[in-house]
N, C-alpha and C positions, 0 to 999 in steps of 0.2 A: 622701278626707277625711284632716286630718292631725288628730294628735291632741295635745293642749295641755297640760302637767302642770299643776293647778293645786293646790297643797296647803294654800292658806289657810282655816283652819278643823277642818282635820283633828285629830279627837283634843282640842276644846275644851270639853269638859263639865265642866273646874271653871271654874266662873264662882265670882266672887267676890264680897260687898260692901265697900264700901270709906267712910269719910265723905271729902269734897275736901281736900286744904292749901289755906289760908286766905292763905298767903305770896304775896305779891303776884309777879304772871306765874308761879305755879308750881302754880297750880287747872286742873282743864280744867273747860269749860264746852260747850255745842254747836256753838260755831262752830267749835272746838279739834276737836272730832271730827268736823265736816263737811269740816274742812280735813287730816283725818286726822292732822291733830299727838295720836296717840294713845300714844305710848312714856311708862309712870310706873314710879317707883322707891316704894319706902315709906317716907314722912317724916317716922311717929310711929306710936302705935299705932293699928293696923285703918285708917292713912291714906295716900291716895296723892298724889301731886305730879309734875309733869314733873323735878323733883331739878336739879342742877347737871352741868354737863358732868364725864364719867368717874365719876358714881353709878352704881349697880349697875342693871341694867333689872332689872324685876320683868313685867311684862306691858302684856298690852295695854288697853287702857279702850274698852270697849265700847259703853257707856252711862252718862247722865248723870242725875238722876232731876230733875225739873221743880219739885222741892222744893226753897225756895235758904234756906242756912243764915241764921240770925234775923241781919239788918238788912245783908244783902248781896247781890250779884246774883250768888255762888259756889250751884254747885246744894252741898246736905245730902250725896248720895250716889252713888257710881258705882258699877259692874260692871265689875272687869275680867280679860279671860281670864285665868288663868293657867297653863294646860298647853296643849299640842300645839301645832300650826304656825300662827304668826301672820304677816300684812303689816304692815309700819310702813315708814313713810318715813324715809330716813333722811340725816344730813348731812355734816359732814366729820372725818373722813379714811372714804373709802365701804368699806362692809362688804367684805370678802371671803369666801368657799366655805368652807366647815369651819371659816372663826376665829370667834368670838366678837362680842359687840357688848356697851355700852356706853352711859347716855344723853348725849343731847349736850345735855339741860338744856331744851328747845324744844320737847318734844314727841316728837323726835326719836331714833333712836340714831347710833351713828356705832361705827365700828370700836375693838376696844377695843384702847388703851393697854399694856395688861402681854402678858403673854410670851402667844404666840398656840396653844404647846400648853399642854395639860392637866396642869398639876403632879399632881406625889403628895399623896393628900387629897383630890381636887379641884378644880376652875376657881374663879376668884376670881370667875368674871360667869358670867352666865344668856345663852342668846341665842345657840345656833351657826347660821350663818348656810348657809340650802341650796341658798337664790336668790335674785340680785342683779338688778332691773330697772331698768338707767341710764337710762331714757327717763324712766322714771314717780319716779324715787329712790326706790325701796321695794325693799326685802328682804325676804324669807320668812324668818324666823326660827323654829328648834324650841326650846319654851318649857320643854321636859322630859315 
Protein backbone atom coordinates (compact mmCIF):
# COMPACT_ATOMS: atom_id res chain seq x y z
CA UNK A 1 0.00 0.00 0.00
CA UNK A 2 1.66 3.42 -0.79
CA UNK A 3 0.90 6.18 1.23
CA UNK A 4 -0.45 9.69 -0.18
CA UNK A 5 0.38 13.04 1.82
CA UNK A 6 -2.55 14.91 1.62
CA UNK A 7 -2.53 18.19 3.96
CA UNK A 8 -5.63 20.05 2.58
CA UNK A 9 -7.66 21.14 5.56
CA UNK A 10 -5.23 20.66 8.13
CA UNK A 11 -5.11 23.14 11.04
CA UNK A 12 -8.59 24.99 9.41
CA UNK A 13 -10.58 25.87 12.48
CA UNK A 14 -10.59 29.57 11.93
CA UNK A 15 -13.22 29.95 9.67
CA UNK A 16 -14.40 33.29 9.01
CA UNK A 17 -17.47 35.35 8.06
CA UNK A 18 -17.20 37.59 5.38
CA UNK A 19 -20.13 39.83 3.42
CA UNK A 20 -19.40 39.35 -0.92
CA UNK A 21 -17.57 42.47 -3.02
CA UNK A 22 -20.33 43.60 -5.04
CA UNK A 23 -17.54 44.71 -7.97
CA UNK A 24 -18.33 43.14 -10.77
CA UNK A 25 -16.36 39.63 -11.47
CA UNK A 26 -14.93 40.15 -8.18
CA UNK A 27 -17.94 38.34 -5.87
CA UNK A 28 -17.75 34.48 -5.62
CA UNK A 29 -20.79 32.91 -5.99
CA UNK A 30 -21.37 28.74 -6.11
CA UNK A 31 -20.45 28.09 -9.46
CA UNK A 32 -17.01 30.00 -8.37
CA UNK A 33 -16.59 27.38 -5.69
CA UNK A 34 -17.85 24.40 -7.69
CA UNK A 35 -15.24 25.52 -10.23
CA UNK A 36 -12.93 25.96 -7.30
CA UNK A 37 -12.07 29.48 -8.28
CA UNK A 38 -11.78 29.95 -4.34
CA UNK A 39 -8.40 32.41 -3.71
CA UNK A 40 -10.00 36.02 -1.98
CA UNK A 41 -8.05 39.07 -0.74
CA UNK A 42 -10.03 41.68 1.55
CA UNK A 43 -11.65 44.47 -0.39
CA UNK A 44 -13.28 46.62 2.43
CA UNK A 45 -14.30 46.08 5.63
CA UNK A 46 -15.14 42.35 7.10
CA UNK A 47 -15.32 41.94 2.92
CA UNK A 48 -14.01 39.51 0.43
CA UNK A 49 -13.25 39.54 -3.37
CA UNK A 50 -11.34 37.52 -5.77
CA UNK A 51 -9.12 41.31 -5.77
CA UNK A 52 -6.79 42.08 -8.76
CA UNK A 53 -3.85 40.21 -9.94
CA UNK A 54 -0.61 40.69 -7.32
CA UNK A 55 -3.40 41.56 -4.20
CA UNK A 56 -2.51 40.04 -1.29
CA UNK A 57 -4.34 36.38 -0.80
CA UNK A 58 -5.96 36.28 2.40
CA UNK A 59 -7.67 32.70 2.25
CA UNK A 60 -9.73 30.44 1.09
CA UNK A 61 -13.81 30.78 0.64
CA UNK A 62 -15.40 27.89 1.59
CA UNK A 63 -18.79 28.69 1.51
CA UNK A 64 -21.25 30.96 0.13
CA UNK A 65 -24.46 31.52 2.13
CA UNK A 66 -27.85 31.14 -0.21
CA UNK A 67 -28.78 34.60 1.00
CA UNK A 68 -28.13 37.09 -1.92
CA UNK A 69 -27.45 40.69 -1.07
CA UNK A 70 -30.89 43.15 -1.65
CA UNK A 71 -31.65 43.35 -5.53
CA UNK A 72 -28.68 40.94 -6.89
CA UNK A 73 -27.74 37.50 -7.52
CA UNK A 74 -24.21 38.11 -5.34
CA UNK A 75 -24.87 35.78 -2.15
CA UNK A 76 -24.93 38.35 1.42
CA UNK A 77 -22.11 36.09 2.85
CA UNK A 78 -19.25 33.60 2.83
CA UNK A 79 -16.98 31.62 5.02
CA UNK A 80 -13.56 31.56 4.43
CA UNK A 81 -10.61 29.50 5.80
CA UNK A 82 -8.29 31.48 7.14
CA UNK A 83 -5.38 29.39 8.81
CA UNK A 84 -3.78 26.09 8.14
CA UNK A 85 -3.27 24.16 4.68
CA UNK A 86 -5.49 25.10 1.93
CA UNK A 87 -5.93 23.72 -1.98
CA UNK A 88 -6.60 26.51 -4.46
CA UNK A 89 -6.05 26.49 -8.04
CA UNK A 90 -3.88 28.34 -9.34
CA UNK A 91 -2.63 30.41 -12.58
CA UNK A 92 0.21 31.98 -14.05
CA UNK A 93 3.41 32.28 -13.36
CA UNK A 94 2.73 28.58 -11.27
CA UNK A 95 3.48 28.43 -7.70
CA UNK A 96 6.80 27.19 -6.49
CA UNK A 97 7.99 24.93 -2.92
CA UNK A 98 8.75 27.45 -0.05
CA UNK A 99 7.78 30.77 -2.14
CA UNK A 100 4.90 32.40 -1.70
CA UNK A 101 1.74 33.17 -3.73
CA UNK A 102 -0.14 35.98 -4.63
CA UNK A 103 -3.98 36.44 -6.33
CA UNK A 104 -4.19 36.33 -9.88
CA UNK A 105 -7.54 38.30 -9.60
CA UNK A 106 -9.85 35.05 -10.89
CA UNK A 107 -10.22 33.24 -8.18
CA UNK A 108 -6.98 32.23 -8.52
CA UNK A 109 -3.27 32.61 -7.09
CA UNK A 110 -0.30 32.67 -9.06
CA UNK A 111 3.33 32.92 -7.90
CA UNK A 112 4.05 35.87 -6.14
CA UNK A 113 5.76 38.92 -7.78
CA UNK A 114 8.32 40.48 -5.02
CA UNK A 115 11.45 38.85 -3.68
CA UNK A 116 10.61 35.21 -2.93
CA UNK A 117 12.63 35.18 0.62
CA UNK A 118 11.20 36.45 3.65
CA UNK A 119 12.31 40.17 4.42
CA UNK A 120 13.10 41.61 7.91
CA UNK A 121 9.58 42.31 9.57
CA UNK A 122 8.03 39.99 7.53
CA UNK A 123 6.60 38.52 3.92
CA UNK A 124 4.67 41.20 2.13
CA UNK A 125 2.02 37.84 1.12
CA UNK A 126 0.28 35.03 2.91
CA UNK A 127 0.52 31.83 1.05
CA UNK A 128 3.91 29.51 1.27
CA UNK A 129 3.51 27.19 -0.98
CA UNK A 130 4.24 23.07 0.12
CA UNK A 131 2.52 21.39 -2.99
CA UNK A 132 2.34 22.03 -6.37
CA UNK A 133 -0.20 19.53 -8.42
CA UNK A 134 0.53 20.42 -12.36
CA UNK A 135 -2.07 18.04 -13.48
CA UNK A 136 -4.88 19.49 -11.39
CA UNK A 137 -3.25 23.43 -11.17
CA UNK A 138 -3.66 23.48 -7.59
CA UNK A 139 -1.28 24.15 -4.77
CA UNK A 140 -1.35 23.42 -1.13
CA UNK A 141 -0.78 26.42 0.47
CA UNK A 142 0.06 27.09 4.55
CA UNK A 143 -2.29 29.89 5.37
CA UNK A 144 -0.27 30.47 8.86
Amino acid sequence: MTYNVNNNGVGSDSLLTFTVDTTADKDFTQTDLDNNLTASGISDDNEIGMGSAGDKFFGKVVHVSEELQSGTTIPAYCTVQARGAARVKYGSPTPVINEMVELDGTGRVRRASTSADIPAGGHTHKGQVIAVDSVNTTCDVWLG
